[in-house]
Structure formats: C-alpha cells, structure tokens
N, C-alpha and C positions, 0 to 999 in steps of 0.2 A: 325449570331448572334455575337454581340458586344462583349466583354469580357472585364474590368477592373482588377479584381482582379483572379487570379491563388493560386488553393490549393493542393498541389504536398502531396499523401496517402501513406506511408508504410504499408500493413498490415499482419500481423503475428495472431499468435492464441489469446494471449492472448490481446495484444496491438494493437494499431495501429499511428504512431508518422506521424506529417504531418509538412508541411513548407508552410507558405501563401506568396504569394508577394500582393501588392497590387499596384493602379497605379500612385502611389506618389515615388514607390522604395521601400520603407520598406518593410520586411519581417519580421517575427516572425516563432520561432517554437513551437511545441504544440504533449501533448503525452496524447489518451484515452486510459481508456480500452474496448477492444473491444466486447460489451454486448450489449445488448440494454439500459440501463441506462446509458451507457458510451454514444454511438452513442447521446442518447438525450441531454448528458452537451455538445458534442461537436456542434451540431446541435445550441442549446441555447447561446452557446460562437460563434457563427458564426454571432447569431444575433445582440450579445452585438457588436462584430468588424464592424458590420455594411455589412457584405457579404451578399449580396441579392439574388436572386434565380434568377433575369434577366443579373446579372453582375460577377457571379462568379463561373467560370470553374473549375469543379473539376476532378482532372484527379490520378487512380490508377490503379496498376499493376491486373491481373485476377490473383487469387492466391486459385479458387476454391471455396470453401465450405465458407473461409474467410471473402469472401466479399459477401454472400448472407445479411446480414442483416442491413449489414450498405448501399447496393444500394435501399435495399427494402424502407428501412424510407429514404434515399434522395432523393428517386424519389417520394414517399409518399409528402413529401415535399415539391417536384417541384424544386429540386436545378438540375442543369445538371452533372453528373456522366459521365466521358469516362471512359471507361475502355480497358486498352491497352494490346497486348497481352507481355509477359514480353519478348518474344523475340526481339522485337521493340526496348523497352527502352535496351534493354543488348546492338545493337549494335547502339544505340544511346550516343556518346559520346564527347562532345564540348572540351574535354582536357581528358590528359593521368591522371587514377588516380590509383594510389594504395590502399587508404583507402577507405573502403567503410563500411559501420554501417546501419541501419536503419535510422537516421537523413537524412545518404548522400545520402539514394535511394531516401527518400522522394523529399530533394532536387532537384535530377536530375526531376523525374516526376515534380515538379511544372514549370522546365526549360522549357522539354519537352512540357508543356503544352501552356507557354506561348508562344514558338516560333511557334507553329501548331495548334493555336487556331482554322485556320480557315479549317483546315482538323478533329477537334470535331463532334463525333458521340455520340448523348446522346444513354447510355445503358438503354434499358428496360428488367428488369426484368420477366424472368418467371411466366408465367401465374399460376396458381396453379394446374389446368389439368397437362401441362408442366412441373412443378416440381413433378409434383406425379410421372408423366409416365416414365421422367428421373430416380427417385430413386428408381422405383420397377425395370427399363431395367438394373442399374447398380445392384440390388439386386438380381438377375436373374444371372449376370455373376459371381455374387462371389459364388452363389451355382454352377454353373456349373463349376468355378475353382476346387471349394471342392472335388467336384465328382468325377472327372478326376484326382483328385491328389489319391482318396481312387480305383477306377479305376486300375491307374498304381500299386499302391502296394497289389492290390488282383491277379494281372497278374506277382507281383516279388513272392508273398509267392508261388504260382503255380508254378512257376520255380525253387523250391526248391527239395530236392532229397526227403525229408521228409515236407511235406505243412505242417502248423499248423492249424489243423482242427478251434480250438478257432480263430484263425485267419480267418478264411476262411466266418468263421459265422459271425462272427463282422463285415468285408469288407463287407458281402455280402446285410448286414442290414441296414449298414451307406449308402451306396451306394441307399439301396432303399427308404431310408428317405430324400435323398436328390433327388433322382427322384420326389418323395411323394410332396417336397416344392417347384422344381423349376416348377410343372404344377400348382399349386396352386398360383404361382406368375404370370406365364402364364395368369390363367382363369380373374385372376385379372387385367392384362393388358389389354386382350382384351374387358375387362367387360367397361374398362377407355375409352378405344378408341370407341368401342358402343357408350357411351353416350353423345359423339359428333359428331354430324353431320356431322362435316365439314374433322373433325381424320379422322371419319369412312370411308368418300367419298376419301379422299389422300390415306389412307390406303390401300384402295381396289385397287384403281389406280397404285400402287407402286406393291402390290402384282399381278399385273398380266404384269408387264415387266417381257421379262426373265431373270434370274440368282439374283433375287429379292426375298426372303422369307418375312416369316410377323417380322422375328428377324431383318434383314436388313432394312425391311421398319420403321420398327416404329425406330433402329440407324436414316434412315435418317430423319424422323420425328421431333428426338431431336435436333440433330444437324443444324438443319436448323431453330429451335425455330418456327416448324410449316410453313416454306417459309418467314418468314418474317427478318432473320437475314441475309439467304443466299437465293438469288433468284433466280439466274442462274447456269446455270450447268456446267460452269467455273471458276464461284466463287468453286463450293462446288469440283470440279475437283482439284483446289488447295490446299483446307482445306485437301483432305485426299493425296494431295501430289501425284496425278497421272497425271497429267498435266504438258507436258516437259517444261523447259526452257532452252534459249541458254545464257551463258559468254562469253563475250572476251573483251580482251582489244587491241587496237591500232591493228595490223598484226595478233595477236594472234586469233584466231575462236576458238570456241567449238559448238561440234555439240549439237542441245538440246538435254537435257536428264532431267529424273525422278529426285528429290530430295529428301530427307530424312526425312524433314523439314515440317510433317504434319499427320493427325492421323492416325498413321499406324493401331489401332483397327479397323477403320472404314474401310476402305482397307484394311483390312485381310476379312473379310464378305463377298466385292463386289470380290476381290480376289476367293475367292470360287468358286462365284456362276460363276464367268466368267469360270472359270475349268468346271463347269457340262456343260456348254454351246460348248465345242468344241469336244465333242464327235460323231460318226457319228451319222447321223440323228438328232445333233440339230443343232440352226438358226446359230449359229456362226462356224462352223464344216468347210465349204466349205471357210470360208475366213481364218479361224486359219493354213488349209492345204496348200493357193495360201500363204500367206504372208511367213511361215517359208519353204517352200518347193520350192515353184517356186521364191519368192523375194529374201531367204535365211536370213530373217529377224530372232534375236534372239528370242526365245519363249516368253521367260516373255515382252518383248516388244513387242509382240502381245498381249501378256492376257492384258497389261496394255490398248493398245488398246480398246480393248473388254472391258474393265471398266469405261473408257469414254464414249464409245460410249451408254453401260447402262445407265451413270446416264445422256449425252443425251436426252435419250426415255424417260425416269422418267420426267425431268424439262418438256419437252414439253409435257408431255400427262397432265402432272399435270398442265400448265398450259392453253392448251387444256379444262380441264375437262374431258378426255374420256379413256375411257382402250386400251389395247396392242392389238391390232389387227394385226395378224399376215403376212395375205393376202396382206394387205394395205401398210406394212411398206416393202417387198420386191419387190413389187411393184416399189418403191423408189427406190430398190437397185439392178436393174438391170444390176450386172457389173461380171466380171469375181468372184470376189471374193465370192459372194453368190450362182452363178448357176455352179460353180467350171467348168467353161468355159478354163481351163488351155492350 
C-alpha cells in the first residue's frame, strides 16, 4: 500500500499530540483530547487537511487501555492505524537526543513511520467477545492477587505468639468473598467462551495438551487475539520470551540463550504447567531426567525446553483441528529421551 502522508500519535490519558508530514515536506503539529469527541475533531480535521484513508499512515506507540478508542473509530473509519510496540520506537533512533516531550515522540513515530512504511501492519481491533474475555481474564487476576495478599497476612497473624482472633475472622471472610467473586468470574468466562463455537472448539483443544489448564488456555487465547495476530508457535515462543537467541559481533559468539524481553505473565503459567509435566510418570519425566542427568544440561533450560515444545503441540493440534493424543504423539518421539533409553 502506497503511502503519501505520515501521522506520528503520542498518546497519554488525557491528551494525545500528533505530527503530520505530508508529501510535499510540510508538517504541522496538532493536540486532541483524548475522548471520543476529541478522537471525532481530530478525525474531522484530518478531513479538512485532506488525509484520506487510502493515502495516510498512521502510526502509534501501544500504551494500553489509551489507545482502545481512538483505534476503534480509526478503523471504524477505514483510516490504517499501526500500532508499534514502544520498545521498537525507544530503540529506534536516527540521532542522539536529549530532549524528549510528547511533540518529540510524536515526531519520531511520524519518522518512524515514514521510513517503514512498507513494513505497516494495519492494527485490528478486538472483537467484543475478545475484549469481554480479556477484561473478565485480567479481572480474575487482580482478585486472585487480593486473595493471596489476604492469604499471606492470615498465615503472618498465625504466626503471632498471641493471633488476633478479630483478625483471624476478618482474613478468613475476605479471603472467602474473594473465593466467592473469582468463580463467579470463572463461571462467567466459561459461559463467554461456550457461546462461541469456534472459543469453545480452540479451548477444548488447548485444554487437552499437557501442562495446559483452561487459565492458560484462554491466556493464550487472548494473547494471540483468537490465532489471528500470532499464528505460529514461534511467533508466540518469542512474545512470551522462551525462544533462544544467539549475539555476536565479528570473532565474538554467544551461545543462544532466553531473553528477558517478553511476557513473563504468560511464561510464568506455561512455566508451571511445564514443572507438573516432569514428575515421574508424566509425558516429559523421562526426557527432563536424559537432558539434566545424562546431557548435564541446566534445569531451567530444560523446563524452558518443555515450554516450547507445549506451545508446539498447541499451534499444531490447533491448527490440525484435533486434541492431544497421547499414543500418537510418542509414537513421533521414539528417542532416548522419552523411553528414558539412557
């Protein structure tokens, strides 16, 4: 797609300040508030400049919650939205700058934009299924933060030489009311996920790999905006930062390794389930024991292993269509490391 005109977004809670270039040279800058009657002057001022929806790139940092409303009515619209992740633009930088304000991020993204037009990914918005199922999974985690914070301090008053019985009662209350809302938020996710067909059919398929629960599955559900933002299982390998890579420069090697640089929530989940999986008698048991035992390979670069090799199973069954069969898949893995052949 063509590109004439670049519109570089800052956006913040209240505001949001942009920079246009156009393909004559000029530029202008420009500050909405960020509402929906803002989004619409600025949308309506796009018109009066003459930015059309076949020739004009618009390109902004992901800053959350921020930019739910102003993608919604641009894509409403039909204008094209990228949306970058901000660690791209931070090590994106054509000169050394000191100052930096909202004008000057704007700035850089409209740079950013123009020079990699032809690497633009229009963003689509969340389906509304999608966004329900996202903010009841993140409403879910913040009662079970609560819990576990009321949890630990009914385990510190118990550790007192004198407990506080009022205390004791109170922990013990809060504690069951927030049991009480996170099934309640549960029954409601799964109720979401029922009433689509297609949820329902991925869901079931994700829940029967091993080390995969319905909390992790519907995680990768979101994060993958249903298959259709991440579709491979090296894509989504990266996003949660378990997939090695190697550095060097000139003479210099490094061996690949794990980075840091990706969703550690989501990898704490598959992290887990990869830990129930090396126990004896389960499927990963006999290779977790050749790898650190006989290879002398470190633990956690095994587990990390074992969390590849999950979401693996998951991409392909999901895109298979069919569930974990257990028979069929060692079958495949006829090697020391599964019949613990050592």
């Amino acid at each position: 797609m063509k590109f004439n005109s670049f519109v570089g977004i800052d956006i913040s809670k209240e505001v949001f300040d942009l920079v246009v270039r156009k393909e004559d040279g000029s530029s202008s800058q420009q500050q909405f508030p960020n509402s929906i009657p803002g989004i619409h002057l600025f949308i309506e001022w796009m018109v009066k400049e003459n930015l059309t929806q076949e020739s004009t790139l618009i390109c902004m940092e992901h800053t959350g919650n921020y930019i739910d409303r102003i993608t919604r009515l641009l894509s409403g619209e039909g204008y094209f939205a990228w949306v970058v992740s901000p660690l791209v633009i931070h090590k994106f930088s054509p000169d050394i700058r000191r100052h930096s304000d909202d004008q000057d991020s704007a700035e850089r993204l409209c740079e950013f934009a123009a020079r990699f037009s032809d690497q633009a990914r229009r963003f689509e918005p969340d389906s509304k299924e999608e966004a329900k199922l996202r903010a009841l999974s993140l409403l879910r985690k913040q009662l079970v933060k609560s819990q576990t914070q009321f949890l630990n301090r009914e385990l510190s008053n118990l550790d007192l030489a004198d407990p506080s019985a009022m205390g004791a009662k109170v922990y013990r209350e809060t504690i069951e009311f927030f049991q009480n809302r996170i099934q309640l938020v549960e029954d409601e996710i799964e109720a979401l996920i029922k009433s689509s067909a297609q949820l329902s059919s991925w869901h079931t398929i994700l829940k029967s790999v091993p080390g995969i629960g319905k909390v992790c599955a519907t995680m990768i559900l979101i994060h993958t905006c249903g298959f259709k933002k991440i579709k491979d299982f090296k894509s989504f390998a990266s996003f949660i930062a378990s997939a090695p890579f190697s550095k060097g420069s000139g003479k210099y090697k490094v061996r690949p390794r794990v980075y840091k640089t990706g969703n550690r929530k989501a990898k704490s989940l598959l992290f887990m389930g990869a830990m129930s999986l090396i126990h004896p008698g389960r499927i990963f048991h006999n290779w977790y024991i050749y790898r650190t035992e006989v290879q002398k390979k470190h633990p956690f670069s095994v587990l990390n292993e074992i969390i590849n090799e999950i979401i693996k199973i998951a991409f392909t069954l999901i895109q298979r269509g069919e569930k974990f069969n257990k028979v069929k898949y060692l079958e495949g893995k006829n090697s020391v490391k599964f019949l613990g052949l050592s």
